[in-house]
C-alpha positions as CSV (number, residue, x, y, z in Angstrom):
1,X,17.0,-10.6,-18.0
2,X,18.6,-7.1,-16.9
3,X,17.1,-6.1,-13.3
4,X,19.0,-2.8,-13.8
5,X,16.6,-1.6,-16.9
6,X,12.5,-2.3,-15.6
7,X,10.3,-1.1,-18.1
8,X,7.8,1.5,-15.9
9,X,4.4,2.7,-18.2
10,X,4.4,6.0,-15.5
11,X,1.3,7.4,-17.4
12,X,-0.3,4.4,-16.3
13,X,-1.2,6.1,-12.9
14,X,-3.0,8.4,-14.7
15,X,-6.0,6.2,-15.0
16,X,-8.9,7.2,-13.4
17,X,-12.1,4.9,-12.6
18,X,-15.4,5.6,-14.2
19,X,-18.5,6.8,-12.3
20,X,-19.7,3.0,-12.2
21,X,-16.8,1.4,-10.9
22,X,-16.3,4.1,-8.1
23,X,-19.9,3.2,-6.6
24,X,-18.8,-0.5,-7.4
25,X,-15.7,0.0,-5.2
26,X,-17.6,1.8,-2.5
27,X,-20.9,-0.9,-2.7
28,X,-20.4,-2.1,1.1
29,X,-17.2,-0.4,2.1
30,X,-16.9,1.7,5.5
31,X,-15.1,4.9,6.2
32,X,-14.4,6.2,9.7
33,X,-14.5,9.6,10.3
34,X,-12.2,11.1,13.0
35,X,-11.9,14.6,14.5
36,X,-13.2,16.4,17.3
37,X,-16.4,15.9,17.3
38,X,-17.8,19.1,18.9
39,X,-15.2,21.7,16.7
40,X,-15.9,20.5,13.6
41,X,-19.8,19.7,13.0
42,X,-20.0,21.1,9.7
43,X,-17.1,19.5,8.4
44,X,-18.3,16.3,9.6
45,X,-21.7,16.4,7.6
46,X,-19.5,17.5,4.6
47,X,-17.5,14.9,4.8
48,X,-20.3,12.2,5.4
49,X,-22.3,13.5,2.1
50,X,-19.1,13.1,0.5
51,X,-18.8,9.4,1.7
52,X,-22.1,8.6,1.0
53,X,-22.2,10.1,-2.5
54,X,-19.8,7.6,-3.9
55,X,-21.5,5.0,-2.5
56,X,-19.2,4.2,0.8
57,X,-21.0,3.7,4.6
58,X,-19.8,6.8,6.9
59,X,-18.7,4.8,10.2
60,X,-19.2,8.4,13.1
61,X,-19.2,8.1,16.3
62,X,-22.4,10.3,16.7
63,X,-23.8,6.8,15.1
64,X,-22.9,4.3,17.1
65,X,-25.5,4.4,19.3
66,X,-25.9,3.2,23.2
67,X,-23.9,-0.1,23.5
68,X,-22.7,-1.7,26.9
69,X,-18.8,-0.9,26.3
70,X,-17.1,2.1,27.2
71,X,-16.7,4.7,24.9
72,X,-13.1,4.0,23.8
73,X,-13.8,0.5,22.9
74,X,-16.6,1.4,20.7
75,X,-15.0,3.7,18.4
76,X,-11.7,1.6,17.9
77,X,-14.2,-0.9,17.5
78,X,-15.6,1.6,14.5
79,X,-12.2,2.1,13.2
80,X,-11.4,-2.1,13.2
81,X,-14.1,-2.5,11.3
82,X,-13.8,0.0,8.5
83,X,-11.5,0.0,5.6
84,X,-10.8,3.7,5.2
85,X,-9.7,6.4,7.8
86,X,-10.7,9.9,7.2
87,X,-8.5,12.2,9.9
88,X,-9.4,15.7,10.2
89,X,-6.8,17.3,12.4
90,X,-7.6,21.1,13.6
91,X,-5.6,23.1,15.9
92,X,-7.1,21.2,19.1
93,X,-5.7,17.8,20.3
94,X,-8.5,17.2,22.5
95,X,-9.0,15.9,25.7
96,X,-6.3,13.2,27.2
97,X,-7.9,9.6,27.6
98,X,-6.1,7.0,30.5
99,X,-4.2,5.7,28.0
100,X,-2.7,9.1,27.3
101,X,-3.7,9.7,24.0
102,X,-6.5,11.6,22.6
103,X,-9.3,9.9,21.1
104,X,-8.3,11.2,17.5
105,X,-4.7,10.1,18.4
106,X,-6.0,6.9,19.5
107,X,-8.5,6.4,16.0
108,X,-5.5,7.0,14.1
109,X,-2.8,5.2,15.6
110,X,-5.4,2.2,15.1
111,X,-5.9,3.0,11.6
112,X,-2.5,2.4,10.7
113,X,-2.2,-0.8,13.3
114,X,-5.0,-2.5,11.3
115,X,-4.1,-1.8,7.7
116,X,-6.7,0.8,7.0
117,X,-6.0,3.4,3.9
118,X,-5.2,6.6,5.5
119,X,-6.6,10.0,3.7
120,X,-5.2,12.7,6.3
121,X,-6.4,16.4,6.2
122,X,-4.8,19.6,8.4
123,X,-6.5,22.7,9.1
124,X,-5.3,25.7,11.3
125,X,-1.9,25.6,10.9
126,X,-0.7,28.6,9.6
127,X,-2.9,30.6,12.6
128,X,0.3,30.3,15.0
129,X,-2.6,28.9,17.6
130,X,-2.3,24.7,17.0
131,X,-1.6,23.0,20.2
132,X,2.2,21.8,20.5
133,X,0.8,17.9,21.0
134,X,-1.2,18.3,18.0
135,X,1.7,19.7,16.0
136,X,3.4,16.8,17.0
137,X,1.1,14.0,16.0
138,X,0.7,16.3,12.8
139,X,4.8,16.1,11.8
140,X,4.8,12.4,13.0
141,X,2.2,11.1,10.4
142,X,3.9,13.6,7.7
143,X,7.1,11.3,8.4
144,X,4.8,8.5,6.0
145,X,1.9,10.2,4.5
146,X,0.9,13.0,2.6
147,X,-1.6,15.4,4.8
148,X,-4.1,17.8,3.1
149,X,-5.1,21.0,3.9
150,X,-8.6,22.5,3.0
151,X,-10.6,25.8,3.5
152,X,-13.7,25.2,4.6
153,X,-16.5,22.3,4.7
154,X,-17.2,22.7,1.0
155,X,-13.7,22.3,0.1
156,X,-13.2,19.7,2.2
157,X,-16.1,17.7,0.8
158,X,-14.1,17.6,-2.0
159,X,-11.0,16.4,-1.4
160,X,-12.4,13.8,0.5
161,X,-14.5,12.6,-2.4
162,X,-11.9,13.4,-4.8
163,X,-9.5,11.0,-2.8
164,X,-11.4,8.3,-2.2
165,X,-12.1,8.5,-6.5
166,X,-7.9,7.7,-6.0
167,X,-8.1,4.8,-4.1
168,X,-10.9,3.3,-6.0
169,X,-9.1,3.9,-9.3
170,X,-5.4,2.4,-7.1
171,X,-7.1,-0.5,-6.0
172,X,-9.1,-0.9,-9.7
173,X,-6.0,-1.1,-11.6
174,X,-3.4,-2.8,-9.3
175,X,0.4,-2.8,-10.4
176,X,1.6,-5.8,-12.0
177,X,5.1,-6.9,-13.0
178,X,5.2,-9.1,-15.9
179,X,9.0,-9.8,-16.8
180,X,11.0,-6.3,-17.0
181,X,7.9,-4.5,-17.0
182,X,5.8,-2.7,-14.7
183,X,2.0,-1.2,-15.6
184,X,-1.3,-0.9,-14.0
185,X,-3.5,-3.6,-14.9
186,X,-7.2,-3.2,-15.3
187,X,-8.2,-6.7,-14.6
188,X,-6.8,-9.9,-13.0
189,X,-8.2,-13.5,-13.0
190,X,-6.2,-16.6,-11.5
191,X,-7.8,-19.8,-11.3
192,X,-4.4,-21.2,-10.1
193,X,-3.5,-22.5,-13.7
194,X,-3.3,-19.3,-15.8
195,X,-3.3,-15.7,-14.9
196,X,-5.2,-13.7,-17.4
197,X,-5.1,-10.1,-17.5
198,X,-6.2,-7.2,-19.7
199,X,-4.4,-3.4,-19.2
200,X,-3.6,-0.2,-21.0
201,X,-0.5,0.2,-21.8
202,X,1.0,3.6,-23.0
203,X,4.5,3.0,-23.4
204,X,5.7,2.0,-26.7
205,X,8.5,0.4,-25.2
206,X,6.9,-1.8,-22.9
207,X,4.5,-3.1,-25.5
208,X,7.5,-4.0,-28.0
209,X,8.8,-6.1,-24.6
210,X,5.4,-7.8,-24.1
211,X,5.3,-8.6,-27.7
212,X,9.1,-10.2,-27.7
213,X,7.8,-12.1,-24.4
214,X,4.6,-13.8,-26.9
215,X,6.8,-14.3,-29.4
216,X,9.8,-16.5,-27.7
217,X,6.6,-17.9,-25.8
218,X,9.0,-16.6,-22.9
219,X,9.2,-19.3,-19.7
220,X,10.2,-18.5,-16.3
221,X,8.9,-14.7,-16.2
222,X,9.0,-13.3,-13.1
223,X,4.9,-12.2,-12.5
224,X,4.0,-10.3,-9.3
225,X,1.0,-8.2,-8.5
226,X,0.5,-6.7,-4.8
227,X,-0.9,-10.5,-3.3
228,X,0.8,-12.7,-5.6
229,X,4.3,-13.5,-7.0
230,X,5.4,-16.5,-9.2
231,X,6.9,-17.5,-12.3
232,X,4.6,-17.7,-15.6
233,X,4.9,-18.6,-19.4
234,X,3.7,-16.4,-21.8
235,X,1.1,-18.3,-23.6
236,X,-1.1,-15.5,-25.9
237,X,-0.7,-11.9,-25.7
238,X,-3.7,-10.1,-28.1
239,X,-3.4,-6.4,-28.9
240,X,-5.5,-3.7,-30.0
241,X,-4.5,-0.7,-30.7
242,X,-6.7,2.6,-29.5
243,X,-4.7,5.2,-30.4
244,X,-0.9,6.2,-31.7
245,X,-0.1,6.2,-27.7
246,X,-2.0,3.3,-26.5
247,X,-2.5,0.0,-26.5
248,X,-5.6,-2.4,-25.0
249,X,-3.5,-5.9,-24.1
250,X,-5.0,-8.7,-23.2
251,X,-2.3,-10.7,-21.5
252,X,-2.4,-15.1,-20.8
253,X,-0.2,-16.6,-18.7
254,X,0.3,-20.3,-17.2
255,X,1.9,-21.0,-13.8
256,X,4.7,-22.6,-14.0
257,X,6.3,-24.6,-10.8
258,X,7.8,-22.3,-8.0
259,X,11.4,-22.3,-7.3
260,X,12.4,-23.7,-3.3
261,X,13.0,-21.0,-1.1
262,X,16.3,-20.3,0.2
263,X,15.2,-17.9,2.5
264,X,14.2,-20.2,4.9
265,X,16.7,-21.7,7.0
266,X,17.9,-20.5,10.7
267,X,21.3,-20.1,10.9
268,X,23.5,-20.4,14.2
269,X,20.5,-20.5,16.6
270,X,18.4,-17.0,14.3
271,X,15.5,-18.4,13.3
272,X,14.4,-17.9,9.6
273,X,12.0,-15.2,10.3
274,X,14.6,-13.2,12.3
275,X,17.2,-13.9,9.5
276,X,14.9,-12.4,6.8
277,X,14.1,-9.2,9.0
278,X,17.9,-8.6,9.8
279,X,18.8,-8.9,5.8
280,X,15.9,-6.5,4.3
281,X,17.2,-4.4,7.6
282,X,20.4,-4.6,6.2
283,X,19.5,-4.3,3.1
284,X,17.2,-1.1,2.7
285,X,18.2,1.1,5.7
286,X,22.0,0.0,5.4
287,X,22.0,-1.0,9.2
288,X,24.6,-3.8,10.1
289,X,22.1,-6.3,12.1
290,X,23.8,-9.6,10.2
291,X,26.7,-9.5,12.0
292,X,29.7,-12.3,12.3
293,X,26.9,-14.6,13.9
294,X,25.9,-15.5,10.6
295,X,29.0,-14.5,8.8
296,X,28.7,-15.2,4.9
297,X,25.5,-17.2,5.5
298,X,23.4,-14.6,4.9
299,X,23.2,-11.3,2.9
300,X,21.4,-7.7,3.2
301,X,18.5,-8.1,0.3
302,X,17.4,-4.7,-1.5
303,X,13.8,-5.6,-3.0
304,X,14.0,-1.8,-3.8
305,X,17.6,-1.8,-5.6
306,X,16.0,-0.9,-9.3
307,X,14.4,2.0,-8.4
308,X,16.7,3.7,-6.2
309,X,17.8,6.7,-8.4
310,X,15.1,6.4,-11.0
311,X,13.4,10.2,-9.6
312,X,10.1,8.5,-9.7
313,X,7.0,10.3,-8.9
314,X,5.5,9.6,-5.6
315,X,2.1,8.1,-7.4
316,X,4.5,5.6,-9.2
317,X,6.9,5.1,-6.8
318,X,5.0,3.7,-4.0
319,X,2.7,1.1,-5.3
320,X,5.9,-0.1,-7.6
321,X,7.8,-0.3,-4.5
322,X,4.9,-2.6,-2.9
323,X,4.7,-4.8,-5.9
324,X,8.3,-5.5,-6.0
325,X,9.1,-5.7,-1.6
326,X,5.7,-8.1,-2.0
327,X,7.6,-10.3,-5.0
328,X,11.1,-11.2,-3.0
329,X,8.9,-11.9,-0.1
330,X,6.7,-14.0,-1.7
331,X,8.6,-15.4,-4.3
332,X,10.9,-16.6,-1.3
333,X,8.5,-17.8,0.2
334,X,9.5,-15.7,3.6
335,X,5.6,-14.5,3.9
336,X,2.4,-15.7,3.5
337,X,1.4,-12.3,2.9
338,X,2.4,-8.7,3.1
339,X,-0.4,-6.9,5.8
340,X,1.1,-3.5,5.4
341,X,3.7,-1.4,3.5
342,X,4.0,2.2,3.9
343,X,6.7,4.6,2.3
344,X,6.3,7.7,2.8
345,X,7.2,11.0,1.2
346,X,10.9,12.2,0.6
347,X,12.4,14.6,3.0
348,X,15.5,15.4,1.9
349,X,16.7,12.4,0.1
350,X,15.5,10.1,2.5
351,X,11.9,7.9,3.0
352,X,10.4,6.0,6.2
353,X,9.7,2.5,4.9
354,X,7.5,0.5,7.5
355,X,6.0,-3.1,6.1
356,X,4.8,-5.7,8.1
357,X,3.9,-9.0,7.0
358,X,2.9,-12.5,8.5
359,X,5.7,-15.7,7.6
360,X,3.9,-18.7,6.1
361,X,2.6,-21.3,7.8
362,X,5.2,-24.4,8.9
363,X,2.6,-26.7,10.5
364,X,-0.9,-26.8,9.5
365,X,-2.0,-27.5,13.5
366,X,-0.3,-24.7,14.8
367,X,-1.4,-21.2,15.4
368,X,-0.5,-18.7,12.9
369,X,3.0,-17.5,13.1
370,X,3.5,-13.8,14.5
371,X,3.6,-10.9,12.6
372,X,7.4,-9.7,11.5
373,X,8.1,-5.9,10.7
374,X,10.8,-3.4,9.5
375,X,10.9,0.1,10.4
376,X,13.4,2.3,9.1
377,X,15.0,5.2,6.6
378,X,15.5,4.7,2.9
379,X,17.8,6.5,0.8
380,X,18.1,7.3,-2.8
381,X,14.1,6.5,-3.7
C-alpha cells in the first residue's frame, strides 16, 4: 500500500444530522455555561433556550443551588460533570479568585483538563475597552481553537445551537480509515469479530478503492476510527448507488490477529512510555529529545506525515489528524486510549498539537498507569 496517496472523501464533512438524531445526541447530555454571570443575563437565557431546544441539559451556575462546598468547588464540579463548555468571553475578566484565576478562567481551563468539547464565543473586542487579562486568556485559547464572535443575544442563540448541530453531526459520523481511505462513517458496530459499517461516500475514487479491496477480499487492512485501530479483512462490501455523486456502502469486515507492539520496550534506563513521548516529540514538533542515550534504538514517529502539505480544510483536517495520531498509538499498542487531541488553527504555517492519552495497562492489580502528553508546534498541516 502507498501511505504517500490516502484517499480523503473531503465532502464527507459536509454531512449534517437530521432533526431526530440531533435531539438523539442531546437526550441526557450537559452543557456548562460560563461567563460573568451579572454582565451578561440576557445572553445567558439565550443561550440556555438554545441548549434546551435541541434537547441538551443547560449546567448554570444560577442552578446549582445551596450545597455545603464553597462556591469554586461547585461549579468545577458543574463543568466535570458536563460534556460540552459553552464560554462566553466579554470585555471583563472578572473578579480574581485565591487561586488567581477568574472563575471563567478557572471553568475553562477545567474544560479543556477534562476532555470537554469547547464552543468559544468573543464579544467586545473591537471597542478598544477589553481588559488586558482578558485579552490574554482570549489569544491563549485562539492558539487551539476557533473563537466566535456574535451581536447580540439573538445572534448568539444561534450560533450556539447552530454549533452544537456540528458536534452532533462530528460525533454521528465519526472518521474512519479503511485501507488508503478516509471518510465519515454513518454507523459502526463491533462485536469484536467483525466491524460492520454503513457511510456515504462521495468520491468516485474512493469507492473504486473500496470495491478493489472486496474484490481481492483484501487482508491485513489497516482500520482505525477515533477509539479503535486494528487490522481487518474485507469480507462483503454492498453498494447502492443514490446519485451520479454518491454512493450508500455498506462495509463488513473481520478482525484479524494484531501485530506485537514494538513500541514497547525501555531502552537504557527510558521507560517505554517516556520513549514513545520523546519520538512523536521528535517526530511532529522536530525537537531533538532522543538523543545519543538511545542512539539508533529509537526513531521520531510522524502519525501526521501524509497530510502534511495536503492544504486541507480545518473541518477535515482535524478529525483526520485524530483518526490517524489514535491509529499509531493504538495500533502500537503505546495507549489504551487517546483522552484528548487538540490541533488548533494555522497561524502562519504552523499548528499547536496538544494530545494526551493514558498507556495500557501492564499488570491487571496495579493502578492505572499515568496520563502521558505532548505539547508542541506543527509545521506544514
Amino acid at each position: 500500500m502507498d501511505e504517500a496517496s490516502l484517499l480523503l472523501d473531503q465532502r464527507s464533512a459536509s454531512q449534517a444530522a437530521s432533526d431526530e438524531d440531533v435531539r438523539a445526541w442531546a437526550s441526557g447530555r450537559r452543557v456548562f455555561v460560563s461567563s460573568l454571570i451579572t454582565d451578561m443575563p440576557d445572553e445567558r437565557a439565550a443561550v440556555r433556550a438554545a441548549i434546551e431546544a435541541v434537547g441538551a441539559t443547560a449546567v448554570m451556575f444560577e442552578d446549582l443551588g445551596a450545597q455545603d462546598i464553597s462556591a469554586e468547588q461547585a461549579y468545577l464540579s458543574g463543568v466535570r460533570s458536563s460534556e460540552v463548555y459553552v464560554g462566553m468571553w466579554g470585555p471583563r475578566y472578572g473578579v480574581r479568585m485565591p487561586d488567581g484565576y477568574s472563575a471563567t478562567h478557572a471553568e475553562f481551563l477545567e474544560a479543556e483538563r477534562s476532555g470537554l468539547r469547547l464552543c468559544l464565543f468573543v464579544h467586545g473586542e473591537t471597542a478598544g475597552e477589553m481588559d488586558g487579562s482578558q485579552r490574554d486568556l482570549i489569544q491563549s485559547a485562539r492558539n487551539l481553537y476557533t473563537t466566535s464572535p456574535w451581536s447580540g443575544p439573538a445572534d448568539l442563540g444561534r450560533r450556539v445551537r447552530r454549533r452544537l448541530e456540528e458536534l452532533a453531526a462530528e460525533e454521528l459520523a465519526p472518521w474512519v480509515r479503511v485501507g488508503r481511505t478516509l471518510f465519515r462513517a454513518r454507523e459502526i458496530v463491533n462485536d469484536g469479530r467483525t466491524i460492520s459499517l454503513t457511510a456515504a461516500v462521495r468520491s468516485d475514487a474512493l469507492h473504486a478503492e473500496l470495491v478493489r479491496l472486496r474484490d481481492n477480499r483484501a487482508g491485513g487492512v489497516p482500520f482505525a476510527s477515533p477509539h479503535t485501530a486494528l487490522p481487518v479483512q474485507i469480507a462483503e462490501l454492498s453498494t447502492r448507488t443514490v446519485s451520479t455523486i454518491g454512493h450508500e456502502e455498506r462495509l463488513i469486515m473481520v478482525v484479524q490477529q494484531q501485530r506485537a507492539s514494538n513500541m514497547r520496550a525501555s531502552i537504557n534506563g527510558v521507560s517505554a512510555d517516556e520513549v514513545v513521548r520523546r519520538a512523536l516529540s521528535d517526530g511532529l514538533f522536530g525537537t531533538s529529545t532522543i538523543g545519543q542515550q538511545m542512539g539508533w534504538l529509537a526513531r521520531p514517529i510522524d502519525p501526521l506525515a501524509q497530510l502534511r502539505g495536503l492544504g486541507l480544510d480545518d473541518n477535515v483536517l482535524r478529525p483526520v489528524a485524530r483518526v490517524l495520531f489514535s491509529e499509531r498509538l493504538l495500533t502500537e499498542q503505546a495507549a489504551s486510549r487517546i483522552d484528548s487531541f487538540s490541533l488548533g488553527p494555522s497561524h502562519q504555517g504552523a499548528r499547536r498539537l496538544r494530545a494526551i492519552w493514558t498507556p495500557p495497562q501492564v499488570y491487571v492489580n496495579k493502578p492505572d498507569p499515568a496520563s502521558v502528553s505532548i505539547d508542541g508546534t506543527v509545521l506544514g498541516l
